[in-house]
C-alpha positions in Angstrom: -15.0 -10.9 -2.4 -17.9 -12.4 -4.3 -18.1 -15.4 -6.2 -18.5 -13.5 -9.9 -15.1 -11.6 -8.7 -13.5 -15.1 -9.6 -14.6 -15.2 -13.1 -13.1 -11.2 -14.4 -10.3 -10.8 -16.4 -7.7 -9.2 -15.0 -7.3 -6.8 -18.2 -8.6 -4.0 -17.6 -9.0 -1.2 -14.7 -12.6 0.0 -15.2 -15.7 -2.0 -15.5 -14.5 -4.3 -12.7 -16.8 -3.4 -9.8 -19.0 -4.9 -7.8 -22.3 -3.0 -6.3 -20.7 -3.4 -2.8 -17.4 -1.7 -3.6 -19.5 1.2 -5.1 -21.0 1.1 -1.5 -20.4 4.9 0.6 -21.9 6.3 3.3 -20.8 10.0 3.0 -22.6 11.2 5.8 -20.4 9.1 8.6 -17.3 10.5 6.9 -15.8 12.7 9.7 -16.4 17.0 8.4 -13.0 17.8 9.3 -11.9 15.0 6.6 -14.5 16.3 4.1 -13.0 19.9 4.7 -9.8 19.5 3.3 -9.1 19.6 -0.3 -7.2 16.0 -1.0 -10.0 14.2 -2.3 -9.0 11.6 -5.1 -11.0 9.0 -6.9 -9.8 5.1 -7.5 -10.6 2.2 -9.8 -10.2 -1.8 -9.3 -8.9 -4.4 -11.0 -9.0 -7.9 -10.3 -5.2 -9.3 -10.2 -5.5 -13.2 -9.4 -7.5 -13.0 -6.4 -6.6 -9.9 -5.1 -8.9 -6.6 -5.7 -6.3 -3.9 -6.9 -6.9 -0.3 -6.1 -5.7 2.5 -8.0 -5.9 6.0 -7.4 -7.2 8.7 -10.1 -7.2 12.1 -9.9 -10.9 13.9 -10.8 -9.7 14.7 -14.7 -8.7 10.6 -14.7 -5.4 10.6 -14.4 -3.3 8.6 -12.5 -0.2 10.2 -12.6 0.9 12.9 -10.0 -2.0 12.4 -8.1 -0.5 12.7 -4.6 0.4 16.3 -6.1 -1.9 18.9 -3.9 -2.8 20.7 -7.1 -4.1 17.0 -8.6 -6.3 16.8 -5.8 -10.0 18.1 -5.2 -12.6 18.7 -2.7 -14.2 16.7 -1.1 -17.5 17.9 -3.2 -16.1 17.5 -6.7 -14.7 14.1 -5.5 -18.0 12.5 -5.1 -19.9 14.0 -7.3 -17.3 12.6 -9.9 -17.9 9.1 -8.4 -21.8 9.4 -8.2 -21.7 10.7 -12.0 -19.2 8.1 -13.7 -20.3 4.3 -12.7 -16.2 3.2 -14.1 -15.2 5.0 -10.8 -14.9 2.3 -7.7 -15.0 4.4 -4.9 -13.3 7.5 -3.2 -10.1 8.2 -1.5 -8.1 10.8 1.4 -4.5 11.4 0.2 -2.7 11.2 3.5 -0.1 14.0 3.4 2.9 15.8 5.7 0.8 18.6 5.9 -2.1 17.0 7.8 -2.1 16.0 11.1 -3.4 12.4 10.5 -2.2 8.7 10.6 -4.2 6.2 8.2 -4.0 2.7 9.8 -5.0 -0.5 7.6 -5.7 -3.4 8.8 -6.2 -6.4 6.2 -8.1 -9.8 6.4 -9.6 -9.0 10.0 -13.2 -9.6 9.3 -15.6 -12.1 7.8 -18.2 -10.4 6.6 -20.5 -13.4 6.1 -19.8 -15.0 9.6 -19.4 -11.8 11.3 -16.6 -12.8 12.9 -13.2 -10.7 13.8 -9.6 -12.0 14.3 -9.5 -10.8 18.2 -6.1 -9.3 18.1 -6.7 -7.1 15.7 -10.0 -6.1 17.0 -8.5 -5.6 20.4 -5.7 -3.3 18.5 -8.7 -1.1 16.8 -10.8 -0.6 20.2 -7.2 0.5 22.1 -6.8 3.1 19.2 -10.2 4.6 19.8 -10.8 6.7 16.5 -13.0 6.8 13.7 -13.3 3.6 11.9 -14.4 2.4 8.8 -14.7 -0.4 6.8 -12.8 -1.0 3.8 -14.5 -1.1 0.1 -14.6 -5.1 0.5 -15.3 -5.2 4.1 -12.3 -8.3 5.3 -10.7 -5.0 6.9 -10.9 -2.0 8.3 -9.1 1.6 8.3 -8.8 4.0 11.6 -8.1 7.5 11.1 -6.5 9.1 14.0 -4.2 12.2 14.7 -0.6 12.0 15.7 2.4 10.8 12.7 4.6 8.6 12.6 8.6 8.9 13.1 9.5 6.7 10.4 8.2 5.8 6.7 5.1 4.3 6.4 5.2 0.6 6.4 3.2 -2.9 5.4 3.8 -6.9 6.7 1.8 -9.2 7.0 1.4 -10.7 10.2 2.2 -14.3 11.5 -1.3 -15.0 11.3 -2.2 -13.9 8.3 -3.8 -10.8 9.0 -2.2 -8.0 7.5 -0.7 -4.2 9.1 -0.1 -1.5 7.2 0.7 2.3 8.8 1.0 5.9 6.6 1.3 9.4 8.0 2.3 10.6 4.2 2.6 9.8 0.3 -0.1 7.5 0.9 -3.8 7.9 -1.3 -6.1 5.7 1.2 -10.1 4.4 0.4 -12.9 6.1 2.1 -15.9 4.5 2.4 -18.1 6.2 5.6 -19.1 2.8 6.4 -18.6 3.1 9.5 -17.7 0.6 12.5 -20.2 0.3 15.1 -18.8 0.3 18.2 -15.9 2.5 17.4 -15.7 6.5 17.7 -17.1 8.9 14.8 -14.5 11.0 15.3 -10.9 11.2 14.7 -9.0 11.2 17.9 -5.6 12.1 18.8 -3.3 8.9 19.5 0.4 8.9 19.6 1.7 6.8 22.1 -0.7 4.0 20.4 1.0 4.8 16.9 4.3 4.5 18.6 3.6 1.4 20.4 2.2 -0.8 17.4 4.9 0.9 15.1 7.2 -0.8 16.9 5.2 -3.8 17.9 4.2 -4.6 13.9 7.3 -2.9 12.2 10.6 -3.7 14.6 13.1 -2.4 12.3 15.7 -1.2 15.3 17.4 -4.4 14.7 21.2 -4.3 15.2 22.1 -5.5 11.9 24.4 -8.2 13.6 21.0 -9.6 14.9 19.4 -9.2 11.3 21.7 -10.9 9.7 21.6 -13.8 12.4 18.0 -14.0 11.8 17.8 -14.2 8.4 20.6 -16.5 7.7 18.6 -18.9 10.7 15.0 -18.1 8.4 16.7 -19.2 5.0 19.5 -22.3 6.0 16.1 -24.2 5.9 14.8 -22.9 2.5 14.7 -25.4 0.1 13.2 -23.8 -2.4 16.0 -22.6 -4.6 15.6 -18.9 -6.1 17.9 -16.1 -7.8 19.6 -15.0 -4.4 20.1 -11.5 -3.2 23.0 -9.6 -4.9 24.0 -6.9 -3.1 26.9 -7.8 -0.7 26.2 -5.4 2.2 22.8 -7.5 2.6 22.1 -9.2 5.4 20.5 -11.6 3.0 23.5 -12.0 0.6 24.2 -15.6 -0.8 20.5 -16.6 0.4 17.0 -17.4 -0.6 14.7 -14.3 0.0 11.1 -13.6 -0.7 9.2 -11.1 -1.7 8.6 -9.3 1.8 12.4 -9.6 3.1 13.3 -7.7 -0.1 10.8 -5.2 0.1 11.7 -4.6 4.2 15.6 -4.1 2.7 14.6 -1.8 0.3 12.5 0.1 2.7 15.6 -0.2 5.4 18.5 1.0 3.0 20.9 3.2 4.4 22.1 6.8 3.3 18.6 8.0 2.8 17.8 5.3 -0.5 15.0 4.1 2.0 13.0 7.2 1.7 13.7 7.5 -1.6 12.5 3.9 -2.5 9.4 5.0 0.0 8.4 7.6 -1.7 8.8 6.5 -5.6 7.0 3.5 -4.2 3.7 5.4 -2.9 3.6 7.2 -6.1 5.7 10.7 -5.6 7.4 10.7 -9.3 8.1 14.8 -8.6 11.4 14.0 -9.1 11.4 12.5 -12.3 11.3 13.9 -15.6 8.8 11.3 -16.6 6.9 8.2 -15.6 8.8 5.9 -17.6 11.8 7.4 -16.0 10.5 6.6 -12.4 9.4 3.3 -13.8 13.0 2.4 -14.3 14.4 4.0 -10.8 11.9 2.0 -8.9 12.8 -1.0 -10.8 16.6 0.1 -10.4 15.9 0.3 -6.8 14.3 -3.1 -6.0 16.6 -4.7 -8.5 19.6 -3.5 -6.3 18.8 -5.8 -3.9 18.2 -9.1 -5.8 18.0 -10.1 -9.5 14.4 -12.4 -9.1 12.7 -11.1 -11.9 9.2 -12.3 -10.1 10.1 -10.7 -6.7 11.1 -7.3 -8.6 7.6 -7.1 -10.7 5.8 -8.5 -7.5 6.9 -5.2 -5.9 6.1 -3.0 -8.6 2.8 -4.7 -8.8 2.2 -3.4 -5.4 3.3 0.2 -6.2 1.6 3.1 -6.6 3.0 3.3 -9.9 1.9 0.1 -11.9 -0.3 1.3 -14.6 -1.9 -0.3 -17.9 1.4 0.2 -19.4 3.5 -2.3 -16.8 0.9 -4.8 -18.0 2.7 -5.1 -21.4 4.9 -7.9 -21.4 7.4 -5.9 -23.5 7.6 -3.0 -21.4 7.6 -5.0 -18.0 10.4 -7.3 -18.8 12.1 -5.1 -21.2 12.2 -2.8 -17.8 13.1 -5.0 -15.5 15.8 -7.1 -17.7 17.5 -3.6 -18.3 18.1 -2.7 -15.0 18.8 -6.3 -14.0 21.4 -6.2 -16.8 23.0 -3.1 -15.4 23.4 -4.2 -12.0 24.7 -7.5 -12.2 25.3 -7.9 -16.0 22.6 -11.1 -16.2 
């Protein structure tokens, strides 16, 4: 991120882009990715310093876009972008239907120094498919073909690099920047997806051992925060943070896991309305702890934070109601 990044307000969604986010190469762009008709559009906003991406459908609309009618070709998709300057870039909508796995990896590469965090770049050659990178070049994002066997999944990593894996519900930036060294093509690579899935994302945890682990993580947490509510967690009567809560909601038995996934990447099919979804993704986060900051940090990651969430009425209007509801606060 440039310097002049650090000086723009964080109020709007358009008119916050750089020449080098606007940046594509659409002839690297694999053809059997431009083929496919679930093209979308997306716009930034500068949130502390973090570049926020959100995805738009071609009539500019950010609702329902991970709908296959609300999505385009690849043709009208760019020739939206090339014709409308408040547009940041283009996007694939990863999707059940297609045979592909999106991997992202975050905060990999210096793009002044050149240099790469080795582990991750030893993780990108073993996968050995087309690779771009992302609109800010720090990372990078591999298509290959083979899905996952789970829900798609984010952490960050130990060393600060970040992971994050989608096989669906999932509206990923395409640049055609592409990575020298790397394939131009999209290549099959299952037993890969399977290995790091587990490697990055080891959710087969017996819940005994969980449990163990957290309480060990958080005796020696001195910070003191709301602590979890829900008294089947593993993290009940502790000190979470953002990313334990999030892994819970994601892990959440009796099929709320997928549910939380999918509100969370932006499938609202269910709902009668945004607001509506609004309050059930709220409802579900808030489930697991009553930290007003960790519950809008979540949303803020969503697919589903829009203009409206910025309000400071509607935000903590939203989340106080369904804090009230669950644990009467």
């Amino acid at each position: 991120m440039t310097s002049k990044n650090k000086n723009r307000t964080d109020t709007c969604i358009s008119n916050c882009i750089d020449v080098e986010i606007r940046n594509i190469n659409p002839e690297s762009i694999p053809l059997e990715l431009k083929n496919r008709n679930q093209w979308l559009l997306f716009k930034v906003k500068l949130v502390g310093e973090k570049l926020k991406k959100y995805p738009f459908t071609v009539q500019n609309n950010m609702d329902s876009w991970n709908l296959a009618e609300n999505q385009s070709s690849f043709e009208i998709a760019y020739r939206t972008f090339t014709n409308n300057s408040n547009y940041a870039g283009i996007g694939f909508a990863v999707t059940e239907n297609d045979p592909y796995t999106c991997i992202d990896f975050d905060r990999v590469y210096n793009p002044t120094t050149e240099e790469w965090n080795q582990q991750a770049l030893e993780e990108i050659k073993k996968l050995n498919s087309y690779t771009e990178f992302s609109p800010t070049r720090t990372g990078v994002h591999v298509f290959v073909i083979g899905k996952m066997k789970k829900a798609g999944r984010k952490k960050n990593q130990p060393d600060g690099t970040g992971r994050e894996m989608y096989s669906s519900l999932r509206y990923m930036t395409v640049t055609g920047n592409h990575m020298p060294g790397t394939p131009l093509e999209i290549n099959e690579a299952q037993e890969t997806i399977d290995e790091f899935y587990e490697k990055w994302f080891p959710e087969q945890m017996e819940v005994s051992t969980r449990r163990k682990a957290y309480a060990n993580d958080f005796r020696a947490f001195e910070v003191q925060k709301p602590v979890t509510n829900n008294p089947n967690s593993p993290l009940k009567g502790l000190h979470p943070t953002k990313d334990q809560i999030f892994e819970l909601c994601m892990d959440a038995p009796n099929g709320f896991g997928e549910k939380f996934n999918k509100i969370f990447n932006g499938d609202i099919s269910k709902y009668g309305s945004k607001s509506e979804a609004d309050m059930a993704l709220a409802g579900m986060i808030a489930f697991q702890t009553s930290d007003y900051g960790i519950i809008k940090e979540i949303i803020h990651e969503s697919a589903l934070w829009d203009n409206k969430w910025e309000r400071d009425d509607y935000c903590q209007g939203t989340i106080m109601k369904v804090v009230r509801n669950r644990w009467g606060r």
